[in-house]
N, C-alpha and C positions, 0 to 999 in steps of 0.2 A: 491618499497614500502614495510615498512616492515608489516606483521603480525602478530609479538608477541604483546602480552597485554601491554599494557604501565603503567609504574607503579606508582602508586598514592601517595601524600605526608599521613598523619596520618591522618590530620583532614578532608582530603576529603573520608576518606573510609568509613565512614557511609553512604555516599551521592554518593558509584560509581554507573555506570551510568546515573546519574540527571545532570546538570548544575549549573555551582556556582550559587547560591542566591546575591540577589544585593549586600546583607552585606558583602560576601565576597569578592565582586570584588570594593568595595569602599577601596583607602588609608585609610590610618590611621588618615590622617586631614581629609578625609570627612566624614569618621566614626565618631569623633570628635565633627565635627559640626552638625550631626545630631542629636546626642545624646543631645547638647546643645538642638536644635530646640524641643526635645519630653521633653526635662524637663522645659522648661519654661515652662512662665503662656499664654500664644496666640495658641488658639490648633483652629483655624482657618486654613484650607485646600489651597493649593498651585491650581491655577487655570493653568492648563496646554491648554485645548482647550477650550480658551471665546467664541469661533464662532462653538459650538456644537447645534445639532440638535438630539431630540428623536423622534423615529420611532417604532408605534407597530404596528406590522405586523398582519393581520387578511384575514381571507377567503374571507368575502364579500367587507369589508375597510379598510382603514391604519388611524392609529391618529398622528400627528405630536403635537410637543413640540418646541418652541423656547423661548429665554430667553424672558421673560416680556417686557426688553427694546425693543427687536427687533421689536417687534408688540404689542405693547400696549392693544389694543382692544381687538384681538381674537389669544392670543397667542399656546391655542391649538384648531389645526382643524382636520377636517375630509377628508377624501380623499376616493374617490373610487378607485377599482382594475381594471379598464378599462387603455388604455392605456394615451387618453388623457387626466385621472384624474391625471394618474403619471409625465405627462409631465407641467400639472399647478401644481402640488406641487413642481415638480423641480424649478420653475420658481417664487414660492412662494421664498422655500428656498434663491433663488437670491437675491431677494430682500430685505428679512433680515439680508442677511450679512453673511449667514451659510458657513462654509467650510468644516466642520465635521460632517456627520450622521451618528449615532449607531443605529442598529438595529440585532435583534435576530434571529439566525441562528432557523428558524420556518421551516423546509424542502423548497419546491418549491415555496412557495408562496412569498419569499422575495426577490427569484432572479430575475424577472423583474422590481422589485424596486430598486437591488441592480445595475445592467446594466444600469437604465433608469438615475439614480443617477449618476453614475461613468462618461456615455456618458455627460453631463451637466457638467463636472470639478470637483466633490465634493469628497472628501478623505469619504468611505465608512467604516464602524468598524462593520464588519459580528462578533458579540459579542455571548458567549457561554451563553445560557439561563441561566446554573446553578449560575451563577457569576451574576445576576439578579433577582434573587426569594425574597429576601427576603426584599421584600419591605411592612414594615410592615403597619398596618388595612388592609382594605378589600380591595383584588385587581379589582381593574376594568382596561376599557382602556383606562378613560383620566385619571387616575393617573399613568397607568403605563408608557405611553408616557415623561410626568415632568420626572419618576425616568430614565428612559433611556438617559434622557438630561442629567442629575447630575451627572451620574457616571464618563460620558468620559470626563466633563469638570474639573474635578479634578481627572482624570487621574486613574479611579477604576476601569476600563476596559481593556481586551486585544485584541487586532484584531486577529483574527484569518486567517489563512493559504487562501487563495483563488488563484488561478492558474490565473494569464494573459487570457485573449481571447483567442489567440492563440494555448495554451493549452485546453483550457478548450475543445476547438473544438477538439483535437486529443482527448481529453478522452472520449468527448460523441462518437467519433466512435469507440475508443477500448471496448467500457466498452457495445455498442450494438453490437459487434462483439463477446464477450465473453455469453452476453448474450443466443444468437444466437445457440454457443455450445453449452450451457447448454442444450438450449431447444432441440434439435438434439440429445443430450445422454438419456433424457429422452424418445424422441421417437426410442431408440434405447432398452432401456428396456423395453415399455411396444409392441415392436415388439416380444423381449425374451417372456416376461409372455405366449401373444397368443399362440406362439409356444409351451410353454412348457404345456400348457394348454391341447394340442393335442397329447400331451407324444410325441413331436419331441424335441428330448434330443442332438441338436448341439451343446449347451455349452459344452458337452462333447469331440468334437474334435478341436472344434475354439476356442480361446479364447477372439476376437476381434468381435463380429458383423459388425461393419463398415466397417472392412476389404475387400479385391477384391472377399474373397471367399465368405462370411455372404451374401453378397449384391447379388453377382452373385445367391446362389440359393433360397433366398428369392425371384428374380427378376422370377426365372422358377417357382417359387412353385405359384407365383401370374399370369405367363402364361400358366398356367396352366397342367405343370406335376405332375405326383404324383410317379412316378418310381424312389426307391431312391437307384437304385444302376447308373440311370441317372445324378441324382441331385448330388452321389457322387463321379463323372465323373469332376465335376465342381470342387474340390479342386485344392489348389494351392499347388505345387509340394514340397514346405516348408515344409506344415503342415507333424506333426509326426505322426496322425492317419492316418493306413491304409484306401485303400478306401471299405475294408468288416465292418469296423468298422463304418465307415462316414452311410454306407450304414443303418446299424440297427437302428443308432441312428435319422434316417431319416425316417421312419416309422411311420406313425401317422394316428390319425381319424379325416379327414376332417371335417369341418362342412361351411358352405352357411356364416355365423355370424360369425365367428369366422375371415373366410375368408376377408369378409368384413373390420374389423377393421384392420386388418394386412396391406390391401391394402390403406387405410387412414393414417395408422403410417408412413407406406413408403414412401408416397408422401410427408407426411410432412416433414420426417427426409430430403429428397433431396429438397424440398422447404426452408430447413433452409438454405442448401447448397448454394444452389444460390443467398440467403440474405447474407451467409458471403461473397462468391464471389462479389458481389457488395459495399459492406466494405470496400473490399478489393483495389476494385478499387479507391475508395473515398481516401482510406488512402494513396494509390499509387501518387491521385493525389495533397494532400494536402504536404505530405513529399519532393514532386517535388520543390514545390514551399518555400520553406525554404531556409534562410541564410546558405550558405556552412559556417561552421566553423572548417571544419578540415584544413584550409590553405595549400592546395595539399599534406597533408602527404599520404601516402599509407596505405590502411587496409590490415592488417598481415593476415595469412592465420587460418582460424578458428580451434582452439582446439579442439581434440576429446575427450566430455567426458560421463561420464557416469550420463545422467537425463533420470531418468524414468517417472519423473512426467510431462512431456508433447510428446504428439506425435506429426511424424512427419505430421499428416492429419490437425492437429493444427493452422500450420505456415502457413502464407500466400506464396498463390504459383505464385501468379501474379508479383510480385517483389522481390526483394531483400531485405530485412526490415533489415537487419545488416549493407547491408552497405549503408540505406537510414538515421538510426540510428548516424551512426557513420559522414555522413555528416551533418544531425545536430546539435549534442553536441559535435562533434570534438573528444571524444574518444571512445574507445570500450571498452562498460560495459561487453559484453561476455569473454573478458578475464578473469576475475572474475569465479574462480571456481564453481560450482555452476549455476551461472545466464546464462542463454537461450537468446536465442532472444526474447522469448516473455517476459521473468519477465525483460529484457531491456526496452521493448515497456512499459510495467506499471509501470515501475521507470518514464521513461518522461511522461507516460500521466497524472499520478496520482501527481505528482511533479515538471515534469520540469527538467530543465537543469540547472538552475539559485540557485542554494545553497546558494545565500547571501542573503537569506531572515534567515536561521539560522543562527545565529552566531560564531556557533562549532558544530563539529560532536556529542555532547553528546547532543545539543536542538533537533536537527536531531532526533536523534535516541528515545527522550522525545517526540517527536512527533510523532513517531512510536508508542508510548506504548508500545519500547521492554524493557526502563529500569525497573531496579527490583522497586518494589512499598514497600519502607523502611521506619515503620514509627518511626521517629527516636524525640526522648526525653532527654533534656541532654547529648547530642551528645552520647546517645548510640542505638542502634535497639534495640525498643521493639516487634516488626512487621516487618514479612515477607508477601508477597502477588505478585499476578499478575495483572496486567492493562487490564481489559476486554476491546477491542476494535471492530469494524468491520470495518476497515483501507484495503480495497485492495490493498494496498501495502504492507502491514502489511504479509497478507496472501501470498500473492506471496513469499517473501523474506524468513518465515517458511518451504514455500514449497523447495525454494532454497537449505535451510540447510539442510531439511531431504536425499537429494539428494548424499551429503557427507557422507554420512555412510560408504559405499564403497571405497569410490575415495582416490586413492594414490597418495594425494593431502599433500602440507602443510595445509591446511582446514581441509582435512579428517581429519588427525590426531590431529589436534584438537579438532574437533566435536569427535571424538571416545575418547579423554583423557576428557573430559566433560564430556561423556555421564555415564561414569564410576563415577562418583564423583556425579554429579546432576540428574544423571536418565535422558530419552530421552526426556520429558518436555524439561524440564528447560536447557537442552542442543539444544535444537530447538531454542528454545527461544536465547541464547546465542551467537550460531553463527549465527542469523538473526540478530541481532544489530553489529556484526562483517562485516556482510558482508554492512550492512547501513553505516557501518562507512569509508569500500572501496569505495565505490560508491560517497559518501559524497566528499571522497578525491580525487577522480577522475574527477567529475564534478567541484568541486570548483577548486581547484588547477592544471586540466590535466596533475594531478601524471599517472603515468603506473604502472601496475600491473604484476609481475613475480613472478611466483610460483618456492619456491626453494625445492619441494618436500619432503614426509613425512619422508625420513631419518634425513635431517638435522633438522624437529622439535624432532623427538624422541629423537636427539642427545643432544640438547638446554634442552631437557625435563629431561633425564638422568643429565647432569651438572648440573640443580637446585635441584636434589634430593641428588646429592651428597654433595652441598652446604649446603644443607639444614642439613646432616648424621651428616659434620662436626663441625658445629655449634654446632649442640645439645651435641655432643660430647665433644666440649669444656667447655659447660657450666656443664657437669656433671665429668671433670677431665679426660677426656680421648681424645684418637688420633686415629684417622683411617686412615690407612695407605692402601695406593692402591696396587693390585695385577694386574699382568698381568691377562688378559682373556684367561682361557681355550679355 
């Protein structure tokens, strides 16, 4: 697979990476005839889905919309949010003929409608609120219901991204699994504060609380020793501080209160443990039970590289999640410089393995919100900007790239020839849509990934400079002539 940039015709470089626009991916006869279609005198709308249904989602009830023909009488109603209100408006819908429901991505309250609908046969269009507003007089909810019907039956909506069942189940356990950690580092800090509160200054020899040693003399300090040339007996033969040093910084003024809460942070932080432990098993057993789609190839032997940004207490210990992974997408995203086991596990929970829902690696990466936000006028940039998003996969994949800094990788030395030119932003940023666009090509196409290491990019990188010397040189009358290397 290669990794250099692939390079763009003229008129797409306002627009690198966004996805062509319809216009652009239209011939020149159906350009043609479009053009005809907007200059005539008929500016009446193309009906794409006559069997749409509006759906406005609400806390306590939903209002539905169907076209006038379909129910004459009472063509919009009202629905409760119980289950068996959901299950007679499914059955409502049947009856009128509906095959298409659009409704607004409202947080939680539209996913039992959106499952109870789906379960029932109905093509569901989870539609982006903003693409909706502007429904002009006063908004209420049976007029917004009508506008919800109008837009998808002329085609002024887009469906939006939603994960299969089957996904969707792996992401509610990764994402209460991640959770989990979160909550465990926070009670891994505010164990720090008590401590330091008691001038017991361990940050200074550990640098990990969670670790065998943090844990081990938290565990004595709460059975009660207070002798810290004892407690600095407990270090682990790693650490760099002597143990006369463990010892001072181990000294402190008890207090009954203080004590207390420490021993509450403790138990929680190992109560979260045995929540991801059971996570763990969940995810063990749901991965079990997946289609093999590596068709007996063998998983190659795992890369050594350099990611600082996850540990190993992190990864689940109960299984093998790489090569549970790799039995069911068929290939291995950890070969990817950069990507972990876990930013693998959040490429499939968050997305899947199924890529032909985009239709090129650049909607892909549009749906990341890592391409550049170009607002362009007269096919020139007036506007530069970022795509604020809060995409967990989004974040994983940033995390990925900052990982590169180091790695004498072909990546790295891309990420480091960026970071020079755009600053560590926008170099983050850059090669996380780099590394979306491997991943993209590896799921859709089960391409394989070989790193051909940062000399031969420096060397690729050198030849375009030199490319580039001689040109300029030409165009000002002159010639550069190569010397041998000192």
């Amino acid at each position: 697979m290669k990794t250099t940039r692939e390079r763009k015709p003229e008129k797409a470089k306002a627009a690198a990476g966004r996805a062509p626009s319809k216009w652009q991916r239209m011939s020149r006869k159906q350009r043609r005839e479009l053009t005809r279609k907007i200059q005539a005198d008929d500016v009446s709308l193309e009906v794409v889905h006559p069997d749409a249904a509006g759906i406005d989602i609400g806390n306590e009830c939903h209002y539905l919309a169907v076209p006038s023909k379909r129910d004459s009488e009472q063509p919009v109603r009202r629905f409760g949010c119980v289950t068996a209100e959901l299950q007679a408006m499914a059955e409502w819908l049947k009856q009128c003929g509906i095959r298409t429901g659009a409704l607004q991505s409202t947080g939680v309250y539209g996913i039992p409608v959106y499952d109870i609908l789906e379960a029932a046969g109905l093509e569901v269009y989870l539609v982006n609120a903003r693409e909706t507003k502007n429904l002009p007089g006063q908004k209420t909810d049976v007029q917004e219901s009508p506008w919800l019907m109008k837009l998808p039956t002329y085609g002024l909506l887009r469906n939006s991204f939603r994960p299969t069942a089957e996904i969707r189940r792996m992401r509610n356990y990764w994402r209460q699994r991640n959770d989990l950690i979160q909550s465990a580092g926070r009670h891994i800090q505010r164990m720090q504060k008590v401590l330091t509160e008691r001038n017991v200054q361990l940050a200074h020899g550990i640098s990990d609380w969670s670790g065998v040693t943090g844990q081990a003399i938290v565990k004595a300090i709460l059975g009660g020793e207070r002798d810290p040339h004892k407690l600095a007996e407990l270090r682990d033969p790693r650490i760099q501080a002597t143990p006369e040093q463990m010892a001072r910084s181990l000294e402190g003024n008890w207090q009954e209160d203080l004590l207390f809460i420490l021993r509450q942070e403790h138990e929680a932080h190992e109560f979260c443990h045995k929540q991801i432990a059971a996570c763990d098993q969940e995810l063990k057993e749901y991965l079990n039970q997946q289609e093999d789609r590596s068709q007996g190839a063998p998983l190659e032997e795992e890369k050594r590289k350099n990611r600082r940004h996850n540990k190993k207490g992190h990864k689940p210990q109960q299984f093998d999640m790489r090569e549970a992974l790799f039995r069911m997408t068929g290939v291995d995203l950890t070969r990817i410089d950069g990507i972990d086991v876990m930013t693998a596990a959040t490429v499939i929970s968050e997305a899947g393995w199924d890529m032909s829902k985009w239709r090129t690696q650049n909607h892909f990466v549009s749906w990341l919100r890592l391409c550049p936000d170009n607002q362009v006028s007269g096919q020139k940039i007036i506007g530069k900007g970022r795509l604020p998003t809060n995409n967990r996969l989004t974040t994983a994949l940033k995390i990925a790239a900052t990982s590169l800094k180091q790695s004498e990788t072909y990546l790295g030395a891309q990420f480091r020839r960026l970071r020079t030119r755009l600053g560590s932003p926008g170099a983050i940023q850059a090669m996380a849509a780099q590394l979306a666009r491997l991943v993209y090509g590896m799921l859709r196409y089960g391409m394989r990934y070989v790193d051909r290491g940062a000399q031969v990019y420096e060397e690729q990188h050198r030849q375009r400079q030199i490319l580039f010397l001689k040109r300029k040189a030409a165009e000002l009358g002159l010639k550069v002539v190569e010397t041998a290397a000192a």
